[in-house]
N, C-alpha and C positions, 0 to 999 in steps of 0.2 A: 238280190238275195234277201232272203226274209229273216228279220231277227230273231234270235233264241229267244225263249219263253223266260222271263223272271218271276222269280218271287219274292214280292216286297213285305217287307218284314216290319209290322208296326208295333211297338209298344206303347202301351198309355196307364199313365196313373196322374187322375186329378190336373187333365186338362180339355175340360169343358170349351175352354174357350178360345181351345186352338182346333181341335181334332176335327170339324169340318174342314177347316183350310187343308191342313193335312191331306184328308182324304181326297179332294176335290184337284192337287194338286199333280196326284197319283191319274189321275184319268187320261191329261193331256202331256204327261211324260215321256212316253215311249212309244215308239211305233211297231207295235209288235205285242204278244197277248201278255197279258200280266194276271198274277194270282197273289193278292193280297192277304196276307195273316196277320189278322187281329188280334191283340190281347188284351183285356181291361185288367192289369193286376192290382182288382179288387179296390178300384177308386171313390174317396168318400164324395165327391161330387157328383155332378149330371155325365160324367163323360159316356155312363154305357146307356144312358138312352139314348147322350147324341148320337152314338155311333149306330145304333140299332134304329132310330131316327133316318139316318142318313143311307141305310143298306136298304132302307124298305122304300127310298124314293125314286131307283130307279132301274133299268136291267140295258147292257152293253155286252154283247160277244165275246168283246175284247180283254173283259176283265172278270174274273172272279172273285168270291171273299170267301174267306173260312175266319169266321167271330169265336175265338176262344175268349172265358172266362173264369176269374182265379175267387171261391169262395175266401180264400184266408191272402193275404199278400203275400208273394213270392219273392219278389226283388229281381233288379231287371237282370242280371247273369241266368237267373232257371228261366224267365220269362223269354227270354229272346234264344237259348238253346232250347225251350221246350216249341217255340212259334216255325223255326230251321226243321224241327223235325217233322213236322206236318209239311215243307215245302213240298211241293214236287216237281221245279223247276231245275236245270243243271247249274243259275246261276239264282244269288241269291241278294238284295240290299237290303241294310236297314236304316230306318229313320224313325226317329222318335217322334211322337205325335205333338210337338210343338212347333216342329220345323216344318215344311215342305218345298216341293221340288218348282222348279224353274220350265215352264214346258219345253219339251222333248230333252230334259235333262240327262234322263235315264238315259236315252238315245247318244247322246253324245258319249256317255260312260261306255255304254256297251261297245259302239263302231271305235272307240280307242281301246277297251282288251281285246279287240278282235284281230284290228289292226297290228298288234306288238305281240299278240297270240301270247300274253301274259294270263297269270295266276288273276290277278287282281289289279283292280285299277282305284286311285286315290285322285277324287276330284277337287276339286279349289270348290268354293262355296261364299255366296253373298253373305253379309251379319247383319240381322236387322232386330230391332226392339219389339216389342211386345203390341204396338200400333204399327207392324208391317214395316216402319222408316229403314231404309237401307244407314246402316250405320258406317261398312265398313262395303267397299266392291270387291275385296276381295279378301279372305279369313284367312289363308297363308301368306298373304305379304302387304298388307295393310292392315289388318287387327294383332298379326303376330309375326311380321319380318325375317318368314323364310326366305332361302335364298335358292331362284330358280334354277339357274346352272345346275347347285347338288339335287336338287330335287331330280332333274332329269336323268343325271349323270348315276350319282348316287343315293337314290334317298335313302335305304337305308340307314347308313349314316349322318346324310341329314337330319333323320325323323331320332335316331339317338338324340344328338347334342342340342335338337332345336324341337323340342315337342309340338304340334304346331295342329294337328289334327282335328277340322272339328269332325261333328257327332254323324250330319250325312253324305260322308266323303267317298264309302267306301262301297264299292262293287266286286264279288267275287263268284269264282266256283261253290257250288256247293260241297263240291268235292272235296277242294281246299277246307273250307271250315270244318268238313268231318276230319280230312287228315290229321288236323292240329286240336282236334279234340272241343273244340266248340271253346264257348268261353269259361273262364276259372267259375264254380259256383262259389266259391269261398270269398271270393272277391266284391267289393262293391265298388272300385273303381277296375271297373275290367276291360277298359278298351287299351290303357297302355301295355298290358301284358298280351293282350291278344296281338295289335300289332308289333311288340317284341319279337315273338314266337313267327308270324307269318312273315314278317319283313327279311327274318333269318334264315326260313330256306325253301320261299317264293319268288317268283318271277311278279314284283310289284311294277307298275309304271303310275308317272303323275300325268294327272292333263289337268292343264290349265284353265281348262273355261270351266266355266262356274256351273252347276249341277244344282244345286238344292239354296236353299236359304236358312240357315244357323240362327237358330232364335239366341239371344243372349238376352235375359229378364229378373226379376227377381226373385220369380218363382221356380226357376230352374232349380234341378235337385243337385248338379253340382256345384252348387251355393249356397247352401245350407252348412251350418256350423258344423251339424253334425257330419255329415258328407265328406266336409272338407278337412276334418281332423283326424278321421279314419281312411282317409284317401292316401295322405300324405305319409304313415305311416305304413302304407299299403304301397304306396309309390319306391320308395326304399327298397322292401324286400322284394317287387318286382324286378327294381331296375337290378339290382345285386346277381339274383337267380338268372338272371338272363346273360347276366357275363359270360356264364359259360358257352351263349350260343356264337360270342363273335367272337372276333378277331383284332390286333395290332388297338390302335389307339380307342376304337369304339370299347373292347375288351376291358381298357382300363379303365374308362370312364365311370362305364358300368360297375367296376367293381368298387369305386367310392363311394358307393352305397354302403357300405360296411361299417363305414367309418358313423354314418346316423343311426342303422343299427345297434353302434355300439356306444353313441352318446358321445360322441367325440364334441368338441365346441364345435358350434355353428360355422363363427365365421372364417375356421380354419378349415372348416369343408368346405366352405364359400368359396376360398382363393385354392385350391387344391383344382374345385371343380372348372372355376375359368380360366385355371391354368391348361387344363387338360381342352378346355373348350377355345385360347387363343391357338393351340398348337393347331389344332383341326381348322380352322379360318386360316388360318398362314398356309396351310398345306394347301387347302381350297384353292 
């Protein structure tokens, strides 16, 4: 049986020095046709002639590109709903132009939501440094000590109490991402709310082997001061908002987001939150 068509969803800004690998690592991914969208949002480095470099060097069947580019910066939430609505495959990934895939990565992600006939599928992912070095074999239980069982069992609330998600994990419908309205544009940390919302009332599954490669470096933009001071503020009022999607213990966890909302001392939300977070291990 022959694979559904994807479409791989690439965003870039001001990585000249990954976006070959990136793109090169998309070719031997999947076995089955892929459609590539590009976005430069408006990079002060070389990245868009690499990339336009890189489209004019070769022509394959298998793959297509569509190069968008942003005159003013957008920021990645418009960038990656505006790159979704030019897909035109049923099933849609994204990865950011630092990381790339594992060959026949994709393949593996697809034949596991095909298999579970799930919404969406959440892959495990190598971590490696900015010289390729495999840092960590595997980014949910060796860079950040998920635990397999829930992952299987439940992740949803795994993926509550134990954030753990990297950046090219995730394989879905397209379908799904319209249902849920694409990503917050208000947002600049927008993947904890988007898997919120989809974790809540998706048919998600995990697979284990490793899909892509997680760059962690120090030009990553979720490391910047700035980034990470308006993240964390932004993390709050997501995790809060989202209480109302679940239920029993995940429900209240969530809702102790109220509490830094409201300036409560730190480290009395600190023991609040791992009290809520021993119960959920004991129950496990």
């Amino acid at each position: 049986m022959s694979l559904p068509k994807i479409s791989v969803i690439v965003p870039c800004f001001n990585h000249e020095r990954y976006i070959d690998k990136c793109l090169e690592s998309i070719r031997g991914s999947y076995q089955g046709i892929i459609e590539v969208i590009i976005c430069d949002d408006k990079s002060i480095d070389n990245s868009l002639q690499k990339i336009q470099d890189y489209l004019s060097k070769f022509t394959d069947n298998s793959i297509s590109y569509v190069l968008l580019t942003h005159d003013v910066n957008q920021g990645i939430t418009k960038t990656l709903n505006e790159c979704v609505s030019h897909a035109t495959a049923d099933y849609i990934y994204l990865i950011a132009s630092d990381d790339y895939l594992v060959k026949d990565g994709l393949t593996l992600a697809m034949n596991c939501l095909l298999d579970s006939s799930a919404d969406a599928v959440i892959s495990d992912c190598l971590v490696v440094n900015s010289d390729d070095s495999i840092l960590h074999q595997s980014a949910f239980f060796e860079y950040r000590h998920a635990s397999l069982t829930n992952l299987q069992k439940k992740i949803a609330k795994e993926l509550v109490f134990n954030w753990v998600v990297p950046g090219p994990a995730l394989l879905q419908k397209k379908s799904v991402f319209i249902s849920l309205n694409g990503f917050n544009k208000d947002l600049m940390a927008e993947d904890r709310d988007y898997y919120l919302r989809l974790l809540a009332s998706k048919k998600v599954v995990f697979n284990e082997q490793a899909i892509a490669n997680y760059r962690v470096h120090l030009h990553n933009v979720s490391r910047s001061k700035e980034y990470l001071a308006k993240a964390n503020s932004e993390f709050a009022v997501v995790n809060y908002n989202a209480s109302k999607l679940y239920k029993g213990l995940a429900k209240y966890y969530l809702k102790t987001y109220w509490f830094d909302l409201n300036n409560a001392p730190a480290f009395l939300v600190s023991k609040l939150r791992k009290f809520f977070k021993v119960i959920y291990i004991l129950r496990g």
